[in-house]
C-alpha positions as CSV (number, residue, x, y, z in Angstrom):
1,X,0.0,0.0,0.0
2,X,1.1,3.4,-0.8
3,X,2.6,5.9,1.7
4,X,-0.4,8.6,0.7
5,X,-3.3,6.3,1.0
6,X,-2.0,5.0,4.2
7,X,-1.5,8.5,5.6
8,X,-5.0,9.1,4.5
9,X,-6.7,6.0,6.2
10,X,-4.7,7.5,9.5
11,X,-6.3,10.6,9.2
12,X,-9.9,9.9,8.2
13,X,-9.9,7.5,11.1
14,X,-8.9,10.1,13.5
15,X,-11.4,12.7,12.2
16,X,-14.6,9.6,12.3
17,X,-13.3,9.2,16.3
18,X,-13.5,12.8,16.8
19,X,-16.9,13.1,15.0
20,X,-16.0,15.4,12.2
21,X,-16.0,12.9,9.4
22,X,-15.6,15.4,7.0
23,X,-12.5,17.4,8.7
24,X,-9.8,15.4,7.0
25,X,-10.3,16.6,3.6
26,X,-9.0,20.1,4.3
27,X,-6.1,18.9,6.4
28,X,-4.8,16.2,4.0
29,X,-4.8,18.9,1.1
30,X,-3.3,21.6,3.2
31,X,-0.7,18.9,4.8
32,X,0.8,18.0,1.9
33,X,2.1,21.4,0.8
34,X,1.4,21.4,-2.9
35,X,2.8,17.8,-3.4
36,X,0.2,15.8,-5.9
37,X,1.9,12.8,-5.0
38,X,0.3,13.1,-1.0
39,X,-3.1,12.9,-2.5
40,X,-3.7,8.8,-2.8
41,X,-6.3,9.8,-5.6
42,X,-4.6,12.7,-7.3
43,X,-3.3,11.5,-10.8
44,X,-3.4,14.7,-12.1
45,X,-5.3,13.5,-15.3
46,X,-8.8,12.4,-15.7
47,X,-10.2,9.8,-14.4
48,X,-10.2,7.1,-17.7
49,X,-13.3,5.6,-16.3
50,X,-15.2,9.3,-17.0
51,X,-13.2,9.6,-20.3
52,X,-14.4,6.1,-21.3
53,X,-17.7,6.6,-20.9
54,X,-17.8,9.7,-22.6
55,X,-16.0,9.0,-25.6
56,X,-18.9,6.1,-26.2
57,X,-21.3,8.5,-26.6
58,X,-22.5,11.5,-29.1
59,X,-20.8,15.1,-28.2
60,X,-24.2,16.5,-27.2
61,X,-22.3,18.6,-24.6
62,X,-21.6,22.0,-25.8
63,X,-23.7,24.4,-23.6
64,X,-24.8,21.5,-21.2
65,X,-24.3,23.0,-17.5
66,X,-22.1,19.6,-15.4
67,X,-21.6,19.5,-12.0
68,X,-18.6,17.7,-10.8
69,X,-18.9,16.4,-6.6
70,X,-16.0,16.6,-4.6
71,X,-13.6,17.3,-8.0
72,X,-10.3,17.3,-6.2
73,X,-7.4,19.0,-8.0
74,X,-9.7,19.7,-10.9
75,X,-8.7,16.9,-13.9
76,X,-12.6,15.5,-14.1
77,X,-13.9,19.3,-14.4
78,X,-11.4,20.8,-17.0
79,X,-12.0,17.4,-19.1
80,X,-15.8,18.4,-19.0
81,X,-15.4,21.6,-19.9
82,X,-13.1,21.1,-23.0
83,X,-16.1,18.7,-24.0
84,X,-18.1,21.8,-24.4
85,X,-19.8,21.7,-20.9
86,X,-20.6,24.6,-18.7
87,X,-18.5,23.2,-15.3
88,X,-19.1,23.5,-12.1
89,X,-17.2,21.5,-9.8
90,X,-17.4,21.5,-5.9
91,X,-15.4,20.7,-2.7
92,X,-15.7,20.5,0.7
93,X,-11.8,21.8,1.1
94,X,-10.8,25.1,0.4
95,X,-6.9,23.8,0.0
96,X,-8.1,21.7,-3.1
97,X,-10.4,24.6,-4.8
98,X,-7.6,27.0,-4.6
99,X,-5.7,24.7,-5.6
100,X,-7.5,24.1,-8.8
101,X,-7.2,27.8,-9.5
102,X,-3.7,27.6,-9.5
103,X,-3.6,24.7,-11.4
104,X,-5.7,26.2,-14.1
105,X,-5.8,30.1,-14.1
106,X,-7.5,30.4,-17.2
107,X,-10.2,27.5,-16.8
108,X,-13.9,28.3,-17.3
109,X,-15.0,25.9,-14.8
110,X,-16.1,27.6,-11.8
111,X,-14.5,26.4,-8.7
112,X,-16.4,26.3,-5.7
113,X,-15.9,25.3,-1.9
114,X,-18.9,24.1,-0.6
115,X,-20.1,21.0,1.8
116,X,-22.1,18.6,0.5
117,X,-24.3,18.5,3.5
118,X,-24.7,22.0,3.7
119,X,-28.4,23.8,1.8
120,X,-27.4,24.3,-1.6
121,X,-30.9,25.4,-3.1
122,X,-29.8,27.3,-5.9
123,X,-28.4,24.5,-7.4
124,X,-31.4,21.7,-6.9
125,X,-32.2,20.1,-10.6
126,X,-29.9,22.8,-12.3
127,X,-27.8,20.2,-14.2
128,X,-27.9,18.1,-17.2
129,X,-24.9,16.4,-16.1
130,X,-23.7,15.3,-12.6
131,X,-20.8,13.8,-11.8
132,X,-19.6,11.6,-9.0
133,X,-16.6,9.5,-8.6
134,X,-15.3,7.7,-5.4
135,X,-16.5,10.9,-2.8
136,X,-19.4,8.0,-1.5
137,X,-16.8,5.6,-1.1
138,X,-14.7,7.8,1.5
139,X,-17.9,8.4,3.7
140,X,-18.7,6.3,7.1
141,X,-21.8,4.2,5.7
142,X,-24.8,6.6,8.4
143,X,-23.4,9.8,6.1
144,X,-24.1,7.8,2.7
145,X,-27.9,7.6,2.7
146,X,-27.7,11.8,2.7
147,X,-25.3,12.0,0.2
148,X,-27.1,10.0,-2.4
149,X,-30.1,12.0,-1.7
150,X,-27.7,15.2,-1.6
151,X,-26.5,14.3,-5.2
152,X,-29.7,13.3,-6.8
153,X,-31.4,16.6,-6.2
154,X,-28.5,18.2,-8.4
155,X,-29.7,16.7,-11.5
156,X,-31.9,18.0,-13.9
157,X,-35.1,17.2,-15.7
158,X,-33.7,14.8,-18.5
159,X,-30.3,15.1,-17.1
160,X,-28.1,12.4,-16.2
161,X,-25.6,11.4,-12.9
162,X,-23.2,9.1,-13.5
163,X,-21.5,7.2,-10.4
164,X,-17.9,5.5,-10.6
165,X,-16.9,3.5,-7.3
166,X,-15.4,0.6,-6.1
167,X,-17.2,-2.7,-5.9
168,X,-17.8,-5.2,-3.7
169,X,-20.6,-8.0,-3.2
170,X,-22.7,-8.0,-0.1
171,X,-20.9,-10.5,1.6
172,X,-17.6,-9.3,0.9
173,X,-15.6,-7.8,3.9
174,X,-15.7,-3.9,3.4
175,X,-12.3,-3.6,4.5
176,X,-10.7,0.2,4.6
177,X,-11.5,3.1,3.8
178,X,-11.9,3.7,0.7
179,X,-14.9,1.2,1.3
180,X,-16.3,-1.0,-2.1
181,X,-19.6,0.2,-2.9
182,X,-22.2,-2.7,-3.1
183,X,-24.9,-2.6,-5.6
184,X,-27.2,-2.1,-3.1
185,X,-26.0,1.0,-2.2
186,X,-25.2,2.6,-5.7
187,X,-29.1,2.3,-6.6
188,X,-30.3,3.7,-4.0
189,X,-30.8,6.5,-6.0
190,X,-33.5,5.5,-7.2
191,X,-35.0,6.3,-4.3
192,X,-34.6,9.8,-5.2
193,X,-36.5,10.3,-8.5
194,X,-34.0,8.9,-10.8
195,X,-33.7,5.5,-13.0
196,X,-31.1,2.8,-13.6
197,X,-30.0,3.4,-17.4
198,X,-27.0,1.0,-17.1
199,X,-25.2,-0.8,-14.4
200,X,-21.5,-1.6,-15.3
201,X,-19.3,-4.2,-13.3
202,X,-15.5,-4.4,-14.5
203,X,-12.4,-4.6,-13.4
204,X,-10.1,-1.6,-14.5
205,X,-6.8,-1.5,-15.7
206,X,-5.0,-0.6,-12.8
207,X,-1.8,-2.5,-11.5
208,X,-3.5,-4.8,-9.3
209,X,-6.7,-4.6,-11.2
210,X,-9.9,-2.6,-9.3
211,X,-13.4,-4.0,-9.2
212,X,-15.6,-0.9,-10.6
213,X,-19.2,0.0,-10.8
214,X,-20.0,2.8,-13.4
215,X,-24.0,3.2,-12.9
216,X,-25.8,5.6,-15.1
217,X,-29.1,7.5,-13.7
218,X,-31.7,9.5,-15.7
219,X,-34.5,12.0,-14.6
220,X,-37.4,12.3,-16.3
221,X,-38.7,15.3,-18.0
222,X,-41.4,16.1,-16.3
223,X,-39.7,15.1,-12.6
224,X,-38.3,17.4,-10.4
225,X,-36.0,17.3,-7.5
């Protein structure tokens, strides 16, 4: 196991005794000074699973407003947005959207820090596209159920969310955090006004190979939030 993700399971373990489970983010992105490397998710490209996906389908982006959960140092969001789409992209640490600026001081995405858990009205059923990649699987299991609900609201009438995680059966051992999705938990979003379009199990290409689930939603038209 690397020295990042290790330093990261330390940390988020200190901040879930403490009862801030969301506290870690902002000091693991301020702790490692600028170093990418210190970020056990930071590959500083985007994520291939997102770049897949949208390469197997028609460029019917240009204008589209995206929203991008928990977007890290920014790869997933600039991707987006050189794909035509109006990008928002959020996070809960101020380090890591600052960061993003830095990273890209011309972009046209706009940058945001902002808690998932905290009211975000403005942007309820705003996006066509939405986003989320591996920010459920770093959240103790009671703070899922709110997230899910959290993330569905963003998406628009018609619009689509699509969810990348680790996988796991039911009756495999969770293990550490970052904790396998199960099935089960990825569709609970239906629960929340949105559809199962398709439901993708694979192992990636990564060196040892990752179990993956990349689940697309869909809203109807005439659904709200």
């Amino acid at each position: 196991m690397d020295n990042s993700r290790t330093s990261a399971r330390s940390l988020a373990n200190q901040y879930l005794e403490s009862g801030e489970p969301l506290g870690w983010f902002e000091e693991l992105y301020d702790g490692v000074q600028g170093d990418p490397a210190g970020i056990p998710w930071a590959d500083c490209v985007p994520n291939p699973n997102l770049t897949d996906w949208l390469e197997l389908r028609s460029d019917d982006s240009i204008g589209r407003r995206a929203l991008v959960v928990g977007c890290g140092l920014g790869d997933d969001a600039e991707f987006l947005a050189q794909r035509g789409y109006q990008v928002t992209a959020f996070d809960v640490s101020g380090t890591a959207i600052e960061w993003c600026r830095r990273r890209f001081p011309d972009s046209q995405v706009d940058y945001v820090e902002r808690d998932l858990f905290a009211p975000v009205t403005v942007w309820e059923g705003q996006f066509d596209f939405v986003f989320e990649a591996y920010t459920l699987q770093v959240l103790p299991e009671d703070l899922q159920h709110s997230a899910i609900e959290k993330i569905a609201d963003f998406v628009a009438p018609c619009g689509t969310l699509l969810v990348i995680s680790r996988g796991r059966e039911q009756s495999d051992d969770p293990g550490s955090m970052p904790w396998p999705l199960t099935r089960e938990q990825i569709t609970q979003f239906r629960n929340h006004g949105l559809h199962e379009t398709q439901f993708e199990d694979y192992w990636d290409q990564e060196d040892p190979p990752v179990r993956r689930f990349r689940v697309t939603f869909r809203r109807a038209e005439n659904q709200v939030a």
